[in-house]
C-alpha positions in Angstrom: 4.5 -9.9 -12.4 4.5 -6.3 -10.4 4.9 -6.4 -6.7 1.8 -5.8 -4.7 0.7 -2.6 -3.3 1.3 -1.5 0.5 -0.7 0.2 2.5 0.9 1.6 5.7 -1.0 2.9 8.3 0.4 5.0 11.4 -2.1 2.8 13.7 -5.2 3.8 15.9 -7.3 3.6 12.2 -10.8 3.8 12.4 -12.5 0.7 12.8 -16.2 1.8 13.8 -17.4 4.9 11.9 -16.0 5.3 7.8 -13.1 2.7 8.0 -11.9 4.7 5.2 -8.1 3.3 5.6 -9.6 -0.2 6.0 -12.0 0.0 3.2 -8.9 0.9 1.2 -7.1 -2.4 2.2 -10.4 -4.7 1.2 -10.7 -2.8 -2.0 -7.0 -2.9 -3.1 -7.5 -6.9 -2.2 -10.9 -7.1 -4.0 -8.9 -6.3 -7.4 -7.3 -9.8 -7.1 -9.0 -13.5 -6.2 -8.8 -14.7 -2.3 -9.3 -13.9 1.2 -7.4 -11.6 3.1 -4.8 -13.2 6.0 -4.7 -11.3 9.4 -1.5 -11.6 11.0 -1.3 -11.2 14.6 2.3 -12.4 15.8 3.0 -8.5 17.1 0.2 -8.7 19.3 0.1 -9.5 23.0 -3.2 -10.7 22.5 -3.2 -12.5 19.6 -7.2 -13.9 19.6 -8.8 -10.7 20.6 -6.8 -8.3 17.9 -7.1 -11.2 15.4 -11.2 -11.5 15.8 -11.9 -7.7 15.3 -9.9 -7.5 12.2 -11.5 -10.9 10.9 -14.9 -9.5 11.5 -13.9 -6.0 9.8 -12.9 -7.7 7.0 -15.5 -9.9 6.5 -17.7 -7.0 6.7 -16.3 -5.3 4.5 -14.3 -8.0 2.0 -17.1 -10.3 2.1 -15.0 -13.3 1.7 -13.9 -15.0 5.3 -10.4 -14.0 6.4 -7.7 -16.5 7.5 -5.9 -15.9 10.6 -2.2 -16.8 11.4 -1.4 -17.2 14.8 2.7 -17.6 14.4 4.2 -17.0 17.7 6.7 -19.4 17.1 9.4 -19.5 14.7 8.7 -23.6 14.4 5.3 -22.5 13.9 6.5 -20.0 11.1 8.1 -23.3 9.9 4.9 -25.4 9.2 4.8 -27.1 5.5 1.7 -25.8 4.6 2.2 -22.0 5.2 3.5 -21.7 1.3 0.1 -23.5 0.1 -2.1 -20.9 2.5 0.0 -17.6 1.4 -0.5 -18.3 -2.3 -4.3 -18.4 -1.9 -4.2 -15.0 -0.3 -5.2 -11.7 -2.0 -3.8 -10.0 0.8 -2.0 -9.6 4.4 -2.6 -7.4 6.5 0.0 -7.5 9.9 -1.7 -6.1 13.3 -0.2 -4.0 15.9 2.1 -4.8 18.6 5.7 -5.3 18.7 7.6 -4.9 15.7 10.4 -7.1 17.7 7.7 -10.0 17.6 7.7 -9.9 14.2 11.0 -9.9 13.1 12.4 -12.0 15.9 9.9 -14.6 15.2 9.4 -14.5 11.5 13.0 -13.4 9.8 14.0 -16.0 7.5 11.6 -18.7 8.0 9.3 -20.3 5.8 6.3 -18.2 6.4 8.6 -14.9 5.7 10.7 -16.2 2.6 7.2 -17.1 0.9 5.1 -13.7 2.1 8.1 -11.9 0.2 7.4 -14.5 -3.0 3.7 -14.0 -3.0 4.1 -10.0 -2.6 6.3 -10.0 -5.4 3.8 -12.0 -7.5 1.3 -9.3 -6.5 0.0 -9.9 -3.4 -1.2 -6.4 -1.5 0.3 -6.1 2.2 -1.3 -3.8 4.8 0.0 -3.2 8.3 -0.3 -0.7 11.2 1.4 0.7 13.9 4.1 -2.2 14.5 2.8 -4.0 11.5 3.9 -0.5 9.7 7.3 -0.1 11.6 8.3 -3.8 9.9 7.9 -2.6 6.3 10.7 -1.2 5.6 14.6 -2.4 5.3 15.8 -0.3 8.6 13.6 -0.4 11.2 13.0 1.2 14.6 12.2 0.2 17.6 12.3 0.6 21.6 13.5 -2.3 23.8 11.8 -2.9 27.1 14.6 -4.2 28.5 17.3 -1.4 27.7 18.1 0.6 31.0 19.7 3.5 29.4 16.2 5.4 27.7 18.6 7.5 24.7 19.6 3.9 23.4 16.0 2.3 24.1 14.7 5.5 21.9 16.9 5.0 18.9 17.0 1.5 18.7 17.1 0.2 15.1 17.4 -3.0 13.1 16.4 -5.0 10.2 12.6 -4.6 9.2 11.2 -6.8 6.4 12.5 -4.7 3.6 9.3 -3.8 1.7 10.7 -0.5 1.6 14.2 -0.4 0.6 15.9 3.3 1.5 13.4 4.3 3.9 12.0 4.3 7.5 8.8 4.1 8.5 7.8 6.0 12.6 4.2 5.7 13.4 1.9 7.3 15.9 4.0 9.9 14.8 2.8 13.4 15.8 0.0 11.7 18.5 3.4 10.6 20.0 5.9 13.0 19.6 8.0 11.3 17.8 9.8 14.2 15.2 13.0 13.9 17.6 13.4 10.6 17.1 12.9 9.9 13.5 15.1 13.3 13.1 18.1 11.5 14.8 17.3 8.3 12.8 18.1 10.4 9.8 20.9 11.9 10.9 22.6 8.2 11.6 21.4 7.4 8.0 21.2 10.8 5.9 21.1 8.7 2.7 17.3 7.5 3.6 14.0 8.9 3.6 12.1 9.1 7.0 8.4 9.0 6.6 6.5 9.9 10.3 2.6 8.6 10.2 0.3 9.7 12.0 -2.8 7.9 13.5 -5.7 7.0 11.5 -3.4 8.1 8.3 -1.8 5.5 5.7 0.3 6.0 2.9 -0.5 3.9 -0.2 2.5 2.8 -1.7 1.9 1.8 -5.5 3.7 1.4 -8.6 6.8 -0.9 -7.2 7.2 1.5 -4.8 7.7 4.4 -7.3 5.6 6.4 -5.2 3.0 6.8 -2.6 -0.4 8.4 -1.7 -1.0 10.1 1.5 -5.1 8.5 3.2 -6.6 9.3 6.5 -7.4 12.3 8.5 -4.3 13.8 9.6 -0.6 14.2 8.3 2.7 11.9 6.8 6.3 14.0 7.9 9.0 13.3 5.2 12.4 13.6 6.5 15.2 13.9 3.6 18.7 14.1 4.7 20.2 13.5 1.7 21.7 16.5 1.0 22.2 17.7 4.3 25.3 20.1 4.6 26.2 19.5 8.3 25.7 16.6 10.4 27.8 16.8 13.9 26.1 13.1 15.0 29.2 11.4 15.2 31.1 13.8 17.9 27.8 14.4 19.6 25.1 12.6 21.4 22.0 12.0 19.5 20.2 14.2 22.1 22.7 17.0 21.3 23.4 16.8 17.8 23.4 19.7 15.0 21.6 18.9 11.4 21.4 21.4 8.7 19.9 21.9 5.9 17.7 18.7 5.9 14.3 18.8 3.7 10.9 18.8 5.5 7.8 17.8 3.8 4.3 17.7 5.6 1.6 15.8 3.3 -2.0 15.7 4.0 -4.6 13.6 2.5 -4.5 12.8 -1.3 -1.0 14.4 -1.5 1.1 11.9 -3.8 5.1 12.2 -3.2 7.7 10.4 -5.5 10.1 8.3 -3.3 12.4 7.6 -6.2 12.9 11.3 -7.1 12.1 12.4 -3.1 9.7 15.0 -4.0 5.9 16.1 -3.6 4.1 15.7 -7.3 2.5 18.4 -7.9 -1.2 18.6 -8.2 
């Protein structure tokens, strides 16, 4: 069976007027039998977050969503998380902490089975720190790192939906272009992809390829064939890259990840 689609949003999506990105999500999940799970282990506040995307979804699902409240590994543990994941059509992950997730999920039951069911088809969404996860290299800012050069490039492992690329988010409404530049230049061999808010990419076909949704812009960052990269004799706030390729996408642009280029219209 084909792994499920992803749909990775750069956070802040609309939840009151069109929902366009949302809508996206329920219909991607309305193609297979279930309800959608809401994942809230980023968040600081799990109830609140967890009750506004239940009643979104239910709106506009029409099934009732199931919550998971893990902010425990033992809890991530629980015998009957396999049972609950396979009746899913979907998972979405809310915003937060990226940190929470993978500190509290890596390797437990509740992650080893999510990566089952996705491969068996299961569509996963996520935003903001539920997008930062997707992918096998992640970044992320510690709040308890002094030195603010180290706390800005901070990366680790992600879930791995996404092999050979990472994901930023709130990217331009953040300023975030430096950062994901110098994450590139430490790994010139991936792909960065900068989303901004109330933008998604849609990533379909085993993760052939993707679709830009939303209303503003995905940044593509290729280093691959990068002819000068002075990173390792420099700091990261003083480093030289050159000949990197740029990409800016807007909506309903479709770029190839395998071949790392836009497809034409």
């Amino acid at each position: 069976m084909a792994k499920g689609d992803l749909l990775i949003i750069g956070g802040n999506e609309d939840k009151k007027e069109n929902r366009t990105i949302l809508q996206k999500f329920s219909s991607l999940c309305l193609d297979r039998k279930g309800p959608i799970g809401i994942l809230t282990t980023a968040s600081g506040f799990p109830e609140e977050v967890g009750d506004e995307y239940k009643q979104l979804f239910q709106e506009l699902h029409g099934e009732e969503p199931v919550l998971f409240h893990l902010d425990t590994r033992e809890k991530a543990e629980c015998d009957n998380l396999p049972r609950r994941l396979s009746e899913l059509s979907g998972l979405f992950m809310t915003g937060g902490d990226q940190l929470r997730l993978t500190s509290i999920l890596g390797g437990t039951c509740f992650y080893k089975h999510l990566i089952k069911n996705w491969h068996d088809g299961m569509i996963v969404g996520g935003t903001s720190a539920g997008a930062a996860v997707m992918s096998r290299l992640m970044i992320f800012s510690s709040k308890n790192l002094k030195n603010a050069e180290a706390a800005y490039l901070e990366m680790g492992s992600g879930f791995g939906f996404l092999e050979d690329v990472i994901i930023d988010q709130h990217f331009s409404q953040r300023d975030r272009f430096s950062r994901l530049m110098r994450a590139i230049a430490l790994n010139p061999q991936i792909i960065g992809v900068g989303i901004d808010e109330n933008t998604a990419i849609w990533v379909k076909n085993e993760g052939e390829l993707f679709e830009v949704l939303g209303e503003y812009n995905v940044s593509i960052f290729d280093g691959k064939k990068s002819v000068y990269i002075d990173i390792a004799e420099k700091s990261t706030t003083n480093m030289t890259i050159s000949d990197i390729r740029f990409h800016t996408l807007g909506e309903g642009a479709i770029f190839h990840l395998q071949k790392r280029e836009l497809i034409l219209p």
